[in-house]
N, C-alpha and C positions, 0 to 999 in steps of 0.2 A: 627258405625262400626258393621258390621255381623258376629254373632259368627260361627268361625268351627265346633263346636258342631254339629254334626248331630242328628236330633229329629225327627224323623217319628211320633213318638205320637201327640208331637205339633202342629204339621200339617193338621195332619188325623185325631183325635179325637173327633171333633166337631161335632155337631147334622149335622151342614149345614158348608159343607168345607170352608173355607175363603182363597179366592184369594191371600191375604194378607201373609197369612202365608206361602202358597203355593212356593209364590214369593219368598221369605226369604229361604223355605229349596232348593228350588235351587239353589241362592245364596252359601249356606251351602258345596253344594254337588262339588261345582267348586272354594273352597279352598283348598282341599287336594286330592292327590293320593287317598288315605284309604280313605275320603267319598265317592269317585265313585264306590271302592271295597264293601264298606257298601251298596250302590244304586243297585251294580248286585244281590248281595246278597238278597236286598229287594226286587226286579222284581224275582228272581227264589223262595221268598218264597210265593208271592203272586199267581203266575203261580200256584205250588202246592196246596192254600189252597182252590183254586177256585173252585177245581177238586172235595175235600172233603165237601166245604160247602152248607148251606142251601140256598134258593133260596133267601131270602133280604140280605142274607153276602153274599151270591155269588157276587149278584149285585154289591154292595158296593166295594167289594173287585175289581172289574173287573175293576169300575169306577178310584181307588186311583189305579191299574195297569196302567189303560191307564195315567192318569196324570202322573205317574212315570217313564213313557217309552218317553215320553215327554220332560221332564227333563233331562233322557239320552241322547237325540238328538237323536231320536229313533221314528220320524216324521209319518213315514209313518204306523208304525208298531201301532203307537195311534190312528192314523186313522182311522184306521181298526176296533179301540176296540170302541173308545170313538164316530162313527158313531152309532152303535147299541143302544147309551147312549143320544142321540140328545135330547132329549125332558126335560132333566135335563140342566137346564139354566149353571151349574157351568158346565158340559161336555161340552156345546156346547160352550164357551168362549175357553176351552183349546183345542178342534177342532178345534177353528178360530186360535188361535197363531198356530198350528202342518200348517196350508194351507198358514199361511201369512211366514211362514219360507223355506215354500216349493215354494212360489210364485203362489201359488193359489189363488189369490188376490180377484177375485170374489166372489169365496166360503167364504176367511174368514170376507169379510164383512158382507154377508149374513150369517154367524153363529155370528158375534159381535150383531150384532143386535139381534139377538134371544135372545140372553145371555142376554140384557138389564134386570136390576132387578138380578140381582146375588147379594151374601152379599159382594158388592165393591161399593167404590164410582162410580156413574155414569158416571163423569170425565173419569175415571180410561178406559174404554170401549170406550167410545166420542172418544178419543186422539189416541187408537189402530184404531178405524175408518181411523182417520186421516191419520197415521201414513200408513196405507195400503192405504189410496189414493195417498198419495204420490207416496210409494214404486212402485207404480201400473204404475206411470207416470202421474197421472190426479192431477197436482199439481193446476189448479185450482179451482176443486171440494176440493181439500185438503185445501187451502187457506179459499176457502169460509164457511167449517168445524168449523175452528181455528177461525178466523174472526169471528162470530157466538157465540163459545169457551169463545173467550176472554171478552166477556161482564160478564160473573162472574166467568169466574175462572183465570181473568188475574193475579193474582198471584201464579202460579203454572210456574216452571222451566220448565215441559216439554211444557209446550205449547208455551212458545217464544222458546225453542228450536226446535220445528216441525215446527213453523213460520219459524224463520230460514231457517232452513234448505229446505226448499220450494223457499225460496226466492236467494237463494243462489244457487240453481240447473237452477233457471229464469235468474242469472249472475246479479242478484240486489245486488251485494256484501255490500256496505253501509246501507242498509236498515237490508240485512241477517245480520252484523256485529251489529247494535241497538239491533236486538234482542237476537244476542246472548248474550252481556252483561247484557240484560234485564236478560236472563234466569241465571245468572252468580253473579248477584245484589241478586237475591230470593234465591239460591243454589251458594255459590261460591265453592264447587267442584262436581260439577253433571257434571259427568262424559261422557254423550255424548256429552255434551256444549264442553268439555273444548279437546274432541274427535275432532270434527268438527273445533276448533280453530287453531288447534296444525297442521291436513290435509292439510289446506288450505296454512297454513305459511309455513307445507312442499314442495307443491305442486309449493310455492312460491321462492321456496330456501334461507327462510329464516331462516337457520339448528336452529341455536342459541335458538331462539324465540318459533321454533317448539318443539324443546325440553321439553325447561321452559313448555309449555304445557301439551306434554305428562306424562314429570312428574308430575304433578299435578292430572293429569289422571289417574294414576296406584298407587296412595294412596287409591282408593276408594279397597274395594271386595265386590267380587270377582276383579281376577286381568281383567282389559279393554284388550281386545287378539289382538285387531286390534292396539292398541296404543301399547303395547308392541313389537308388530311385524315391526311397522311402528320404533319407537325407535330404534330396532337394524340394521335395515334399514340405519338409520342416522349414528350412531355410525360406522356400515361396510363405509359410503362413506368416515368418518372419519380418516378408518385404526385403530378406538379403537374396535378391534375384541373380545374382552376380556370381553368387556361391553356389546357388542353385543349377545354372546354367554351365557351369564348371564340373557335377557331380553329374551332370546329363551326356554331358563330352565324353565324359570318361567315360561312361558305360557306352557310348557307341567306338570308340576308341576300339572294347575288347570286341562290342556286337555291333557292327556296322550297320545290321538292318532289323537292330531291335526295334520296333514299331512305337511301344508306348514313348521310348525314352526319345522317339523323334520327334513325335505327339508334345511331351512333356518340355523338351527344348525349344519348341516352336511358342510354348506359350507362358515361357521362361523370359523370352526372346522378349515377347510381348509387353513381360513385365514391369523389364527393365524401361521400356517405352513409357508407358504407364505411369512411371514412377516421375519421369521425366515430365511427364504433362503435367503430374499434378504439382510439383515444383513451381512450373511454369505457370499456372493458374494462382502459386498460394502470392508467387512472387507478383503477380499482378492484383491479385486482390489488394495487396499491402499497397501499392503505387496508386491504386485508381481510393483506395485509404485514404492518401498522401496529399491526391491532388484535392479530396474535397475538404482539404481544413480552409474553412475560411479566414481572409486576409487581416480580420479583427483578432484573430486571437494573438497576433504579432504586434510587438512596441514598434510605430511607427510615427516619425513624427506627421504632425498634423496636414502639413501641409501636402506629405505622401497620401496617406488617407483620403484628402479631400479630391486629391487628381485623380486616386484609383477609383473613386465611387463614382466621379462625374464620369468616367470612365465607363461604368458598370460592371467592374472588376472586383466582382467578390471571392473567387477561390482560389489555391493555387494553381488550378485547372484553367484559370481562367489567362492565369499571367502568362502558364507557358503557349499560350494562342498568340503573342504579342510577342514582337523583337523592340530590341532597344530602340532602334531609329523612330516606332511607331510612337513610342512613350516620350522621348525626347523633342517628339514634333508638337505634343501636346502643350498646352498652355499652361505657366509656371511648373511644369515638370524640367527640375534640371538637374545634373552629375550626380549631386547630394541625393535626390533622392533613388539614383537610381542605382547608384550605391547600396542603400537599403535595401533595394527589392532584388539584387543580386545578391546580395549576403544571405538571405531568407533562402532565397528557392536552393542556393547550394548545401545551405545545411540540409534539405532535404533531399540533394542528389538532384536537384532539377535544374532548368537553365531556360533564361527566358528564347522562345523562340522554335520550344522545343515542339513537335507535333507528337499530338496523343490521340489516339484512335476513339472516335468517340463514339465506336461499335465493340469496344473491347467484348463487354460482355456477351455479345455475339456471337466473339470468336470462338470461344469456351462453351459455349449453351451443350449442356446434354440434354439431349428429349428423351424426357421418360413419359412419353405419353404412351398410356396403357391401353389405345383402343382394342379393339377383339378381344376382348374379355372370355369369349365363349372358347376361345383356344389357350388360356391361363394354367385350365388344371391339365391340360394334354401336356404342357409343358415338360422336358427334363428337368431332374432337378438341378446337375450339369450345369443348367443355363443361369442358377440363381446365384446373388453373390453373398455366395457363402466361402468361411475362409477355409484352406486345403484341409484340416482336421475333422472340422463339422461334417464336411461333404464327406470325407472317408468314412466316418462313422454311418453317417446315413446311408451310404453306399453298400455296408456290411450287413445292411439290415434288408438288401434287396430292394429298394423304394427307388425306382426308376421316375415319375416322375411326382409332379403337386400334387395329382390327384391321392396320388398314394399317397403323399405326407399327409396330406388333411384331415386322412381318415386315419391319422394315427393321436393319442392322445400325449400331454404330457407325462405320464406317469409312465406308457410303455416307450415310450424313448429313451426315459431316465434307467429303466429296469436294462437296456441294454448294454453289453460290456463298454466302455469307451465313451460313453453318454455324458457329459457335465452338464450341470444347468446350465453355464453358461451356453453352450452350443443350443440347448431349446429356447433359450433367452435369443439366441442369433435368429435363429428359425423365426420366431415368433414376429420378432423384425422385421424379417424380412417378406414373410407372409402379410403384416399389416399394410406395407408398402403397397400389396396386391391388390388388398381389398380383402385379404383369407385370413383366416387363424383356426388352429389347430382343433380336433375334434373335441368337443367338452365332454362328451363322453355319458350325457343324461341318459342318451337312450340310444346307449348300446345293451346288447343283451350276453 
């Protein structure tokens, strides 16, 4: 477990920086709000001392800046610093992560390699190799890395986890699945394993299973931002918005200005609203139910009956329009009967006298009126109510908006990874709704 403690000195104070520790204070810096507050803190005091100091602290100092800026997710800006710094093997490792985050894939292999011989395990550098062949798409230059890798350091989690995940992007699912329990046997909560496991069962629709995963994922810290974001994901297709909204906190908790997860919280927020409406609506359907049983289906005596009809009081809708004094002032309406008609309306929650809005259904009206038809297929698909799964999947598939679904058929929806009938069964819904459905496919070529 990694302490919140924030330690600059720990870090920094060694003759020759260690990677090791490096790792760990950023770890540090993405458990609390106030560590990142402490972090800006740290980058404007080092900015300043640079100005004042001698030319080997200057140095020094520029170097733990650029690392620093690094750690804020402050890529480019390290770049900048820790280029001037190249020829110092511990810079040019943390140049290679600032290019491999930015997808400068090339560069940052060609700075991992320089960095070879830094005080880190050699592994440690190998695996980052790897891991940017992958990222890079040359999965089998990545393969043949790992493959290579494995002959002495087959006991290390990350390496059947970048196997893995290599072989899993190849669609060798059974092979990817070996290793990632390989990786899960050595580390059973190492966190990208149990990342990758949790994706794939979501991607599968299998909520349940993916869950058990993700949870097991966000034990580790700092908290996993992609597993938590993908969690509240599950939780919104759920309708537990509560839980949802709770996995959203926490990732802004360690990233204050993570973007999606504020996206994500805002319309979490939403949901919970939502949820509430629709309550509000079922609860009132049931009552404006309640009020139209008419007054015949109740045992009354006759002489109640014959008041309420002279009356023209047929529903229970009708009685609560009326107080007692008005029924009382009526002709042979007396105690006895109104006795009767207050027993009735209480069994159903009602009471005479009560007002009922006789625009309810007003109040509730959604308009789904679909004018501008001609601006339907520009639509996102974003905008369609589809539930969090459905749209992830479509989303993988690059299908920004209608127009693009339309001209997709059922059968290459289904060929894709994560596809259920059910979700083109959704689609297909929700397109009839429009006036669309999905391309029949006679005359494609």
């Amino acid at each position: 477990m990694v302490s919140s403690e924030l330690d600059f000195k720990e870090a920094f104070s060694q003759n020759e920086l260690s990677i090791e520790n490096i790792n760990t204070l950023k770890k540090q810096v993405y458990t609390t709000k106030e560590n990142h507050e402490k972090l800006e803190k740290k980058l404007q005091a080092l900015r300043s001392s640079i100005k004042d100091a001698n030319d080997a602290e200057a140095k020094e100092n520029t170097l733990i800046l650029g690392i620093c800026l690094w750690i804020a997710g402050k890529q480019e800006e390290a770049i900048e610093i820790l280029t001037e710094l190249k020829s110092r093997k511990i810079a040019c490792y943390f140049l290679g992560k600032c290019h491999q985050e930015l997808e400068n894939y090339e560069k940052a292999i060609d700075c991992f390699e320089r960095s070879k011989g830094t005080d880190t395990k050699e592994f440690e550098i190998l695996i980052d190799i790897a891991e940017t062949q992958r990222m890079s798409g040359d999965l089998q230059s990545a393969l043949k890395s790992i493959e290579k890798l494995s002959k002495t350091y087959d006991g290390e989690a990350s390496l059947h986890y970048q196997w893995a995940h290599c072989l899993d992007d190849l669609g060798e699912d059974e092979d990817a699945l070996t290793h990632y329990n390989r990786a899960l046997e050595i580390n059973p909560s190492h966190p990208d394993t149990l990342f990758r496991l949790a994706y794939d069962l979501d991607l599968s629709g299998e909520d349940e299973k993916a869950l058990e995963y993700y949870e097991k994922c966000i034990q580790e810290v700092p908290v996993h931002t992609n597993a938590m974001i993908n969690m509240g994901l599950l939780y919104e297709d759920n309708d537990n918005y509560e839980k949802a909204v709770s996995c959203y906190e926490a990732v802004l908790q360690a990233y204050p200005n993570h973007e999606i997860a504020k996206l994500y919280l805002k319309d979490a927020r939403a949901g919970i609203n939502m949820l509430y409406d629709d309550d509000k609506v079922k609860k009132e359907d049931i009552e404006i139910e309640v009020l139209n049983i008419p007054i015949s289906d109740f045992e009354l005596s006759v002489r109640s009956k014959n008041c309420l009809e002279r009356m023209n009081i047929k529903t229970l809708a009708d009685l609560t329009q009326v107080s007692e004094l008005e029924l009382l002032s009526y002709k042979n309406f007396g105690e006895t009967s109104l006795t009767e008609i207050t027993n009735i309306l209480n069994q159903k929650g009602l009471r005479l006298g009560q007002a009922v809005d006789e625009n309810i259904h007003n109040d509730i009206f959604i308009d789904n009126d679909t004018s501008g038809d001609t601006d339907i297929l520009s639509t996102p698909v974003s905008e369609m109510d589809l539930s969090k799964h459905c749209r992830k999947v479509v989303e993988k598939m690059g299908i920004e908006t209608i127009d693009e679904l339309v001209s997709k058929t059922d059968t290459e929806l289904l060929e894709q990874k994560g596809f259920k009938q059910a979700d083109v069964d959704e689609i297909k819904d929700q397109l009839d709704k429009l006036g669309l459905e999905l391309y029949s496919g006679n005359n494609k070529e």
